[in-house]
C-alpha positions, 0 to 999 in steps of 0.5 A, a space after each residue: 474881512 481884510 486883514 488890520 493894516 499894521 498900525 504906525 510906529 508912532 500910533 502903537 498905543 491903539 495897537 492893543 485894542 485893534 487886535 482884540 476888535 480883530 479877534 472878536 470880529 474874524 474868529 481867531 481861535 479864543 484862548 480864553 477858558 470856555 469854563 470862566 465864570 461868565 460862560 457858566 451863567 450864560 450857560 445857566 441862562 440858555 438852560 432857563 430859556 429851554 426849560 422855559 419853553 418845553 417845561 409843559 411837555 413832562 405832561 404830554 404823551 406819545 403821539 401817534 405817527 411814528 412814536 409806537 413803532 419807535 417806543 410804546 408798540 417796540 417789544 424791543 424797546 419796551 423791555 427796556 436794556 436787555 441783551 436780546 434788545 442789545 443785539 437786536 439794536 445793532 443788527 436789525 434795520 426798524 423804520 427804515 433805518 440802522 439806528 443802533 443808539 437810538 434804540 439804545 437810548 429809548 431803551 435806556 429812558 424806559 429803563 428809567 420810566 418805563 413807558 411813562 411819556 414824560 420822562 421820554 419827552 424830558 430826556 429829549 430837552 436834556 439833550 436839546 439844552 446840551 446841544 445848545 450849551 455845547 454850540 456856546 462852547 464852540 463858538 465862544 471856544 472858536 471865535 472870543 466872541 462871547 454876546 455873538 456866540 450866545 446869541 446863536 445859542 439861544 436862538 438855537 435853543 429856543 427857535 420855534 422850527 426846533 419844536 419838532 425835534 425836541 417836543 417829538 420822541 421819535 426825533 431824538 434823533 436829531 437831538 442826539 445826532 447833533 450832540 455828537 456833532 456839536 461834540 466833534 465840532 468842539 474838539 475839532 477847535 480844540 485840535 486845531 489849537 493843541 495838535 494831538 493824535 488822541 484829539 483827532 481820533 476822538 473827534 473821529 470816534 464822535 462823528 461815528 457815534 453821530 452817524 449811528 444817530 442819524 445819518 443827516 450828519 453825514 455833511 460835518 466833514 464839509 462844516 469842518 472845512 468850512 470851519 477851517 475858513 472861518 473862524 479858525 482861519 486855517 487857509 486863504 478864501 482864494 487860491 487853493 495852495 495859498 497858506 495862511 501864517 497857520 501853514 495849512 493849504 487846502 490840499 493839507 486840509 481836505 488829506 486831513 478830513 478824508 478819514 471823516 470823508 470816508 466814515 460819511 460816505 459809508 453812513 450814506 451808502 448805508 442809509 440809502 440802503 436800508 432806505 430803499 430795502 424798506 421802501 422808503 425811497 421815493 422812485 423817479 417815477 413818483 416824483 420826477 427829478 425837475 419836480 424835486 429841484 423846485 421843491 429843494 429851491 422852494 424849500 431852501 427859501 421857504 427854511 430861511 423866511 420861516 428862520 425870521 418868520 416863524 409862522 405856520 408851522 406844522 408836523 407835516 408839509 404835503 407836496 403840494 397838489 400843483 406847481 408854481 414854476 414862476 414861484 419856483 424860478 424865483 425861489 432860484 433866482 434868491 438862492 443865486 441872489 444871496 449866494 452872489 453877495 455871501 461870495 462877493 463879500 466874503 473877503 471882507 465878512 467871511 461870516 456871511 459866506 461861511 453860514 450861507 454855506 453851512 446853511 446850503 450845505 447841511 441840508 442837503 442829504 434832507 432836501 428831498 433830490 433823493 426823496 424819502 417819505 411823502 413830506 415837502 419839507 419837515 421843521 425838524 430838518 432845520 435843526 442843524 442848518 438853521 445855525 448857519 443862517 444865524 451866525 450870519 444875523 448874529 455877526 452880520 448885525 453886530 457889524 452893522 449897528 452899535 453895540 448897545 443897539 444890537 444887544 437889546 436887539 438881540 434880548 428882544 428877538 429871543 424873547 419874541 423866539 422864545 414866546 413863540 416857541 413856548 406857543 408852539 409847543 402847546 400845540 403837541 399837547 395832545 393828538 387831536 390839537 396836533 393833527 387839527 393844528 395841522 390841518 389848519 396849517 394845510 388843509 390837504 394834508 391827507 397825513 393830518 386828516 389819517 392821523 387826526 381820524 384815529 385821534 378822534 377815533 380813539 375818543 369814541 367818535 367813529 362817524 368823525 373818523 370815518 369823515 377824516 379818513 375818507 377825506 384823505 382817500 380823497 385826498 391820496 387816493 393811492 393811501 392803504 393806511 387810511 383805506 384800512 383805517 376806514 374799514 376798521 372805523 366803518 366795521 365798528 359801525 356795523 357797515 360790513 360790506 363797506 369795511 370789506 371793500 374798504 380793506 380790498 382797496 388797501 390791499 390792492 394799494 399795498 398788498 404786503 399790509 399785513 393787517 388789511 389781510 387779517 382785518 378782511 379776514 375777520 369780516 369775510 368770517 362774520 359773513 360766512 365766507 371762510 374759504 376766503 378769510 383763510 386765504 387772506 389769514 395765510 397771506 397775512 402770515 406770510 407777510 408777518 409770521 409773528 403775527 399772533 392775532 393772525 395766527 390765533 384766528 387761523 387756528 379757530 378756523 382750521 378747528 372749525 373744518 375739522 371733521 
């Protein structure tokens, strides 16, 4: 925004309160208290809105897809703290990744409530409010902007596309990732204020300590610069040596954010390679790069209308099994549209370019150009980006309107969030509403028709199981898992030879499925064929010597041809 024209001497009365607009409007840093009292009940009251809205999920339980190899089937985990767990978490990589805080949280929780699923999913929404109070903070702390600052805090508390995130235990780590984040990020403003050595190692420490949550926050080094535009104010929009009254130039700022530079790159070289080790990374081959560009500008586009429009959403998106070029063209030419305006305003609304950019940036390493897992898109990547998309509405409608008119505005858009919210969360109360939800979300999901196969097929309902595995093998005829659940649905119900072949087609899909290997094995036994059965119990060993079943069984069988 362009700077306040310096007032005529004869007008100075009005100076004053020219420069308090100013300051609210541009972001000047506040030198106000974050802890005065009317911070602490807007913080009371961000709190009362998440406890509202995920109150019901101290009643919900784990949900199948990632939480047992995260939690209740971690022997790890399960112990709770102990030192073998402790090692075991900083020297290991589980699920595709180097996660060592995260296993040491989870540990923690089962420390507390053993393998209770409500104090998991508590603990969760703990770290959610904070996350949310510490966002007010910042931003209040940035910009003395107090009603647009909890404006972007509720939002982010509450949005419906949090959901995932909160409601989910494997995805504590967003939440604690972005505690970290938010945490840097504060005493990033605080460093900026009052220059010390300690502050900006802390912040250092911080972002560290986020990167062994989650590598998504891999992009704070870029938000910081960002910061440094707006609200802080640290450098000119245009010219890249052109200082500002606070003396900083861009090449000062970017010297200054090489060591955060440096500790991201690292958490990125480190995550790609656990990532591609385990097979995580999605090949070239698989999903051709033109095809993943359409899909992020899709996605990116798909993200910001979901932002206003919170409708439809799930646990998990498929590629879709057709493209539209002419819709991902379009979805370009937004993108371009948007960011067009954000820098040609951005002189005068800084805000705008800064939350586009925020928004563009931080979803980046999730966007899908380098592919990990099997979804389009995923909720629970808008944690972070989705305040970027906000300080724009809050400061961008502030603007606009007046100022009565956008406070019941803004009252009126996060009750409609946070009723919204609280639906959505309904829908995780057990596996088989989340997974039926899902599939009338997309109905070609082949993940939803897997997962909500062994729901059913938990409750006893195998001849259902068996029509939803079958369903996404038709879907993903390349899909091991749901051929080896298929087998073990059709063998509960006395179709041997289809089990067999059931388990044949997942191992040629994924020979290294450990479990297929024994799963056939038993039947090849149950048919009198333990020439066979031994061969596959061996090779289901190889894969997983700690394998007990298999291990148990071979040893039968071995005694068995014993003279």
């Amino acid at each position: 925004m362009r700077k306040t024209r310096r007032e005529h001497p004869g007008r100075a009365v009005a100076a004053p309160a020219r420069r308090r607009q100013r300051a609210a409007t541009t972001g000047t840093a506040s030198s106000q208290p974050v802890t005065d009292a009317r911070t602490w009940l807007l913080g009371l009251g961000l709190v009362a809105l998440v406890a509202f809205v995920y109150a019901p999920v101290r009643h919900y339980g784990f949900v199948d897809l990632d939480d047992p190899q995260y939690v209740s089937e971690n022997p790890f985990v399960a112990n709770g703290l102990t030192w073998a767990g402790v090692k075991w978490a900083f020297t290991s990589v589980h699920a595709s990744y180097w996660l060592p805080l995260i296993w040491l949280s989870h540990m923690f929780d089962v420390q507390l409530y053993g393998l209770h699923a409500g104090g998991h999913h508590v603990t969760n929404v703990v770290l959610h409010a904070t996350n949310a109070l510490l966002l007010l903070a910042t931003l209040y702390r940035a910009t003395g902007a107090v009603g647009r600052s909890v404006f972007v805090a509720a939002v982010f508390a509450i949005h419906p596309l949090h959901v995932e995130s909160v409601v989910w235990i494997t995805e504590r780590k967003d939440v604690l990732s972005t505690m970290f984040l938010f945490l840097t990020l504060w005493v990033y403003v605080e460093y900026v204020r009052r220059p010390a050595t300690w502050r900006y190692l802390l912040g250092l420490v911080l972002f560290a300590l986020g990167l062994m949550s989650k590598p998504m926050v891999v992009t704070l080094p870029f938000v910081l610069l960002l910061l440094d535009v707006w609200p802080l104010e640290r450098v000119a929009l245009s010219g890249s040596h052109a200082a500002t009254a606070r003396g900083a130039t861009w090449r000062r700022l970017v010297l200054e954010k090489l060591p955060f530079l440096a500790l991201g790159a690292i958490g990125a070289v480190i995550a790609f390679v656990t990532q591609q080790a385990t097979g995580a990374v999605v090949t070239a081959a698989r999903i051709p790069f033109a095809i993943r560009l359409a899909n992020a500008s899709q996605s990116y586009v798909t993200y910001a209308l979901k932002a206003v429009w919170p409708s439809g959403l799930a646990l998990f998106y498929p590629y879709p099994l057709h493209w539209s070029w002419p819709i991902a063209a379009a979805s370009v030419a937004a993108l371009a549209g948007v960011s067009g305006m954000a820098v040609w305003r951005a002189r005068r609304y800084p805000y705008l370019a800064i939350g586009w950019l925020w928004y563009l940036g931080t979803l980046v390493p999730v966007i899908g150009l380098v592919q990990a897992g099997d979804q389009a898109r995923a909720d629970r990547f808008t944690y972070i980006p989705l305040v970027g998309l906000c300080i724009m509405v809050a400061w961008g409608t502030h603007d606009l309107i007046a100022r009565t008119l956008w406070r019941w505005t803004a009252v009126a858009a996060t009750v409609a969030l946070a009723i919204v919210a609280r639906r959505q969360v309904g829908h995780w109360r057990n596996n088989t509403e989340l997974w039926e939800h899902a599939l009338r979300v997309a109905d070609e999901s082949y993940i939803a028709h897997t997962n909500l196969g062994l729901a059913v097929y938990a409750r006893g309902l195998t001849d259902s199981a068996i029509v939803e595995f079958r369903a996404a093998v038709r879907l993903r005829p390349n899909f091991a898992e749901a051929y080896n659940d298929l087998g073990v649905a059709l063998a509960n119900r006395g179709d041997l030879d289809g089990a067999v072949g059931a388990f044949d087609d997942a191992i040629r899909f994924k020979p290294s499925q450990a479990e297929s290997h024994y799963n056939v094995a038993v039947l090849l036994v149950a048919k009198g064929d333990t020439g066979k059965a031994v061969a596959h119990l061996q090779t289901a060993l190889r894969l997983k010597p700690a394998y007990a079943d298999a291990h148990d069984e071979l040893q039968r069988l071995m005694a068995r041809r014993s003279p």
